[in-house]
N, C-alpha and C positions, 0 to 999 in steps of 0.2 A: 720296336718295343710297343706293346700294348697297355697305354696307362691304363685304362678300360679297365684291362683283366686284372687288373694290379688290387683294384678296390673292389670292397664288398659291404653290403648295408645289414645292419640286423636291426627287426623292432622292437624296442625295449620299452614302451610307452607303458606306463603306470609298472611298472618292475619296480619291486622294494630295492633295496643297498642289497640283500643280499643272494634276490636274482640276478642283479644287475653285475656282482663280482662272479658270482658263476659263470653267467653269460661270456664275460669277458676273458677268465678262464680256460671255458671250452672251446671259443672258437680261437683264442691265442695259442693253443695246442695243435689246434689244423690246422692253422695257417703258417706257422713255424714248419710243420710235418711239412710245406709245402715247397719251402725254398731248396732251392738247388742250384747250386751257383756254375756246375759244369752245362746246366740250360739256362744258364743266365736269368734263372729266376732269383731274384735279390732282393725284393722288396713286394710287402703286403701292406694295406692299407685296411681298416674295416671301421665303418659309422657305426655305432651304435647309438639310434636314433630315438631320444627320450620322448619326443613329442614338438612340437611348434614354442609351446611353456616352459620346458626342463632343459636343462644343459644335458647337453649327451657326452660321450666318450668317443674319442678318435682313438685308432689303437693302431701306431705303425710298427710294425717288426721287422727289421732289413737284417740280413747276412753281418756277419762280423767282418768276413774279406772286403765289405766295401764301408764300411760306418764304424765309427769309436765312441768313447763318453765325447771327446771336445767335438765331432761333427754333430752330433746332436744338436750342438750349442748355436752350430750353423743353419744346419737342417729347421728347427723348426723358429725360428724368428721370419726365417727366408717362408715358410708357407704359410706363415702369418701374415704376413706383407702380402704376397702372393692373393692371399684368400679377401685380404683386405679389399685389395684393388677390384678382382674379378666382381666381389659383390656390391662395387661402386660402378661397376660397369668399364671398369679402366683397364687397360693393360698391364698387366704384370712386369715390371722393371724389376731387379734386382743387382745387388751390386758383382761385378766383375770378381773371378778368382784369379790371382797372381801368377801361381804355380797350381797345373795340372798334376793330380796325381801321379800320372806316367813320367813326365819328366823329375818329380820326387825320385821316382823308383830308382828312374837311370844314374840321377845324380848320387846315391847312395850305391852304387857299382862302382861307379868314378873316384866316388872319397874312400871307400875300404883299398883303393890301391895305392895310393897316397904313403910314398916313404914314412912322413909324421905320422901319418895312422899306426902303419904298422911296428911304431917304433912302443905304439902304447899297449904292446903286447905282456911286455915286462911287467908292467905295472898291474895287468889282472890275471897275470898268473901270480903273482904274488897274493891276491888275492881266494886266489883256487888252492896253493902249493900247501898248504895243510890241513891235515887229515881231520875232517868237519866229523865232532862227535855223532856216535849215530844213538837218534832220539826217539826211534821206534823198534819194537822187537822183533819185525825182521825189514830188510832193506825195498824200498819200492822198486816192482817188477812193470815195465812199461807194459808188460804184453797180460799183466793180474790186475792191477790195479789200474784202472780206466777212470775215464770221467760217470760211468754209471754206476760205478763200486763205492761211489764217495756219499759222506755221510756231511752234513751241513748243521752247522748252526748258526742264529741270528740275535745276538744283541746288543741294547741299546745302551749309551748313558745318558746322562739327562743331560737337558739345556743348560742347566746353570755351570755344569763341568766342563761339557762342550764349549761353551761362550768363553772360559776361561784360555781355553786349552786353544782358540783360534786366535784370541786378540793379545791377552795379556801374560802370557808364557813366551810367544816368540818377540813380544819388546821387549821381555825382560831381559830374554838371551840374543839377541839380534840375529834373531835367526827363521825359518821357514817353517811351517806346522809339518811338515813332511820328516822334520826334525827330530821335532818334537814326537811323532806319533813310533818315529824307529828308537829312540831311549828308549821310550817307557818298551816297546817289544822285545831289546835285547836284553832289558835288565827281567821282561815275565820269563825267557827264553830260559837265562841263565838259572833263577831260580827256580824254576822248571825243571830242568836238568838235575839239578843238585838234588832238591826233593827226590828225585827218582832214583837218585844213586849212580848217575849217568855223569860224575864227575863236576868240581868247585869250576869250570874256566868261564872264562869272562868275556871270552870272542862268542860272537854268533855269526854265523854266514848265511847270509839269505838273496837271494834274488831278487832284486828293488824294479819293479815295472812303472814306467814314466809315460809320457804320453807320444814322445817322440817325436816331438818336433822341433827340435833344438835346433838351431842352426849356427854354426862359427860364425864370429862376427864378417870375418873376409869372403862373404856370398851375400849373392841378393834374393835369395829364393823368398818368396811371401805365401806360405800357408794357411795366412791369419785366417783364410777361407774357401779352403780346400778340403771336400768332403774327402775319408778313406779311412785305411788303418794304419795309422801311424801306430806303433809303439816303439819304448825301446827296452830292454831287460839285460839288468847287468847286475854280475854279482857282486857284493860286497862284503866283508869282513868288519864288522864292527866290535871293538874292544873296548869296554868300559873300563879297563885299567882292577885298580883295588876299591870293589864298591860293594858290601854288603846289601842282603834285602832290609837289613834294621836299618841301616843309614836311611836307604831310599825313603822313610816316615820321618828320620828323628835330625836327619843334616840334610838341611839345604844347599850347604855346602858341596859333599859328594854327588848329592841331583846335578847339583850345577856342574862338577870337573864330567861326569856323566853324558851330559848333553854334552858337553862342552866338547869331548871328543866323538862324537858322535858327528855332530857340526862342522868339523876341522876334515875328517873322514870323506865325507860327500861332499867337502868343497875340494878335494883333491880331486876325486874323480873326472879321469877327461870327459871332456867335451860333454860331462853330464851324465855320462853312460850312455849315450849313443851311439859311441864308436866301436863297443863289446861288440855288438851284432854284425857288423861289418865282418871283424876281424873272424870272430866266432865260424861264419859261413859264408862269407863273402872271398876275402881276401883266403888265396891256397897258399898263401907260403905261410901263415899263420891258423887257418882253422883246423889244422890237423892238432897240433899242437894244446889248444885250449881245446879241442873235444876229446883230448886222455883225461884232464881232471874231474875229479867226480864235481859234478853238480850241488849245489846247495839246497838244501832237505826241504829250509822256508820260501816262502815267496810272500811277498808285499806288495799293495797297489794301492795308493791312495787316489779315488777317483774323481775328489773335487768335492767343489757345494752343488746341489740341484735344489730348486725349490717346488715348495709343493704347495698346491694353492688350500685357502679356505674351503672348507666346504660351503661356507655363505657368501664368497667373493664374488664377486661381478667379473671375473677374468674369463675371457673365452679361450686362451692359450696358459693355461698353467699347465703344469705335471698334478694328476688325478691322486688321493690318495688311495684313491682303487688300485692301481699301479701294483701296490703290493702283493694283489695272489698273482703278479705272473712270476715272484721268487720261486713260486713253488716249481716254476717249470725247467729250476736248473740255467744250465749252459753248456755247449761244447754237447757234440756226437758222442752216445756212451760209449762207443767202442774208440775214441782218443784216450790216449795212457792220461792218468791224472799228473800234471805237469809237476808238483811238489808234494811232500806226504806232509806238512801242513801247506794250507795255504789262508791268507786273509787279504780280504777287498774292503775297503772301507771308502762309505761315503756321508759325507756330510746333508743334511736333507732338513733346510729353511722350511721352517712350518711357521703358524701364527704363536705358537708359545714360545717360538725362537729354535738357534740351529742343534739338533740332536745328530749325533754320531752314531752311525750303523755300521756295527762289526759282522760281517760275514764268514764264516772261518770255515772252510773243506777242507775234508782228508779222509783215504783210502778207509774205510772200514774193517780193513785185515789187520792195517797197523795199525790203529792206537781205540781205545776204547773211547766211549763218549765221554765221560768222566773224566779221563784225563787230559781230554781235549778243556772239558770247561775249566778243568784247573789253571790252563794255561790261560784260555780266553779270563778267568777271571783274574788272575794276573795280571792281566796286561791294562785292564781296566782299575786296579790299583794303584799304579802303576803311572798312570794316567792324572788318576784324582789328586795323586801328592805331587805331582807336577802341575795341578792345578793350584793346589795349596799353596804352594811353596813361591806360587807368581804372586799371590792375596796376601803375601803375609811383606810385600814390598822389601822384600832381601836388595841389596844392590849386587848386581851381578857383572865379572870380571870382562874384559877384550879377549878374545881370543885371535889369529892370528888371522885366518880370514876377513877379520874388521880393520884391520891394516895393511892397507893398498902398497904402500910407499915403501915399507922394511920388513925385510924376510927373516922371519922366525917361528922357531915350533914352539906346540903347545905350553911344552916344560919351561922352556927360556923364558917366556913372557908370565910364567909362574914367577920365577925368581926373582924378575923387576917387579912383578907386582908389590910381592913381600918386601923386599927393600924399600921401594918407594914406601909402602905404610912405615915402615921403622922412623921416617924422616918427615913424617904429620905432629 
């Protein structure tokens, strides 16, 4: 391996903001053209050098086969450290990784053949075994609909809905913002649907993308700092039961049975949804099986908070908000099928006016028009806000069954004690 060839410098000294976002544009487009991971080229490096006075731009692009969002999280602390020492004249220490990628890999052979595993076959085929409304007017064709056929849009909500939506929705419901962010999608889904004439039902199936690196508590594997691509992608069935879109504004109540089973839904799931992919193409006495049912249309991926520095900070390692024109460069080989006819990424993104939520939503340009994409994105974003509301307005909200470790009971049962017990206040 030649680091050498790896990096490359450009001069950008006296470049206004929006030389300096082209710059980074066009050469973020070569350099990307350049990777090729059958020659083991996997990673690009490029200085853009402001001057001796100006803060300049690093711009690294690595392969997805070898880096994810949480290696990032690795990746540059480690060459900040790194960069630190060399320019102290010191040697570069860093800390030890537990688990090599490669022995990840093998052990994820090892656990898809695992009798328990394959016993959680049942369980997502249940989740596949009905027939997922179809929400585009014609069906996606892997070999039509590519990742270069896809049309994107990007928006934001504001900080102050954001802010609610991370800290004071998931105390209210004791629950996770991963949670929180699939209600409000299956209740835009549903009403989505309905508006179209595409049918009242109240399940949504969508494909929920995690980071993958869960591990059963009975192994010692330690990833906490193991660069790669972990994911995991598992389908779920979420059913919000009997929930209007008038409710969703006017009862906190129904928001809350809402989440409520949303919440209950994905703590069922084994092992997280890590163990679908095993089964799915790992294990042969089970992935035939789970590759007859059709697939699910949505796909989801919450990719975390990232922050983004000042433009007047004194950080020498922040995330740039220059950053943003390399959205325009996509993702994924145009000629790969577009993995779901919608799809949404969303990431959290720490600024100085505080954390703003970025909705990213792809899908095939054959099937669904832009328009009715936004209707659905503005949905969801509605969607959002009354679950924001409805945390600010200090409702007290019920246990659900997940919050009780010790006795086993479904949602409905611990409905009925709840209501008794108020009869006896």
């Amino acid at each position: 391996m030649d680091a050498a060839g790896c990096v490359g410098r450009v001069d950008v000294a006296g470049a206004g903001p929006g030389e300096l976002r082209a710059a980074i544009g066009r050469h973020a487009e070569r350099v990307v053209g350049e990777l090729s991971p059958s020659d083991g080229e996997t990673l690009r490096a490029v200085w853009f050098d402001a001057g001796p006075d100006t803060p300049g731009r690093l711009l690294l692009v690595a392969h997805h086969l070898v880096v994810d969002g949480v290696s990032w999280r690795i990746l540059v602390p480690d060459l900040a450290a790194a960069w630190q020492a060399a320019a102290s004249g010191a040697e570069p220490a860093l800390e030890p990784v537990g688990t090599p990628w490669r022995r990840w890999a093998q052990w994820l052979g090892e656990l898809s053949a695992q009798p328990a595993r394959a016993a959680q076959a049942a369980w997502w085929a249940d989740q596949l075994r009905d027939e997922d409304t179809q929400v585009t007017a014609a069906r996606r064709d892997p070999a039509v609909d590519t990742m270069g056929t896809q049309s994107a849009l990007a928006v934001t909500l504001p900080e102050d809905v954001t802010e609610r939506l991370l800290t004071a929705v998931p105390a209210a419901a004791r629950c996770g913002v991963e949670d929180v962010f699939l209600t409000a999608f299956a209740l835009a889904v549903a009403d989505w649907r309905r508006r179209r004439g595409l049918g009242a039902g109240t399940a949504v199936l969508v494909d929920v993308e995690r980071h993958g690196r869960q591990i059963p508590p009975d192994h010692d594997l330690d990833v906490s700092r193991t660069v790669g691509w972990f994911t995991s992608l598992a389908p779920v069935r979420l059913d919000l039961g009997p929930v209007s879109w008038g409710q969703v504004f006017n009862s906190p109540g129904a928001l809350h049975k809402a989440l409520s089973r949303v919440k209950e839904t994905l703590r069922e799931m084994p092992d997280e949804g890590v163990g679908y992919g095993l089964l799915r193409h790992l294990n042969p006495r089970t992935r035939d099986e789970l590759a007859a049912y059709q697939q699910p249309q949505f796909g989801f991926n919450y990719l975390g908070r990232t922050a983004v520095a000042d433009a007047s900070a004194d950080d020498d390692w922040s995330m740039s908000a220059d950053g943003e024109v390399l959205r325009e460069l996509g993702g994924g080989d145009p000629q790969m099928p577009a993995p779901h006819a919608v799809s949404l990424n969303v990431v959290v993104e720490d600024g100085p006016a505080g954390p703003r939520l970025i909705a990213n939503w792809t899908w095939p340009r054959r099937l669904l028009e832009p328009d009715e994409l936004q209707r659905l994105a503005d949905g969801w974003f509605h969607a959002l806000t009354a679950l924001a509301d409805h945390a600010a307005e200090e409702q007290p909200t019920g246990l659900t069954p997940s919050d009780l470790s010790l006795i086993d009971l479904e949602l409905d049962d611990l409905g009925v004690l709840e209501t008794e017990w108020r009869k006896t206040q």
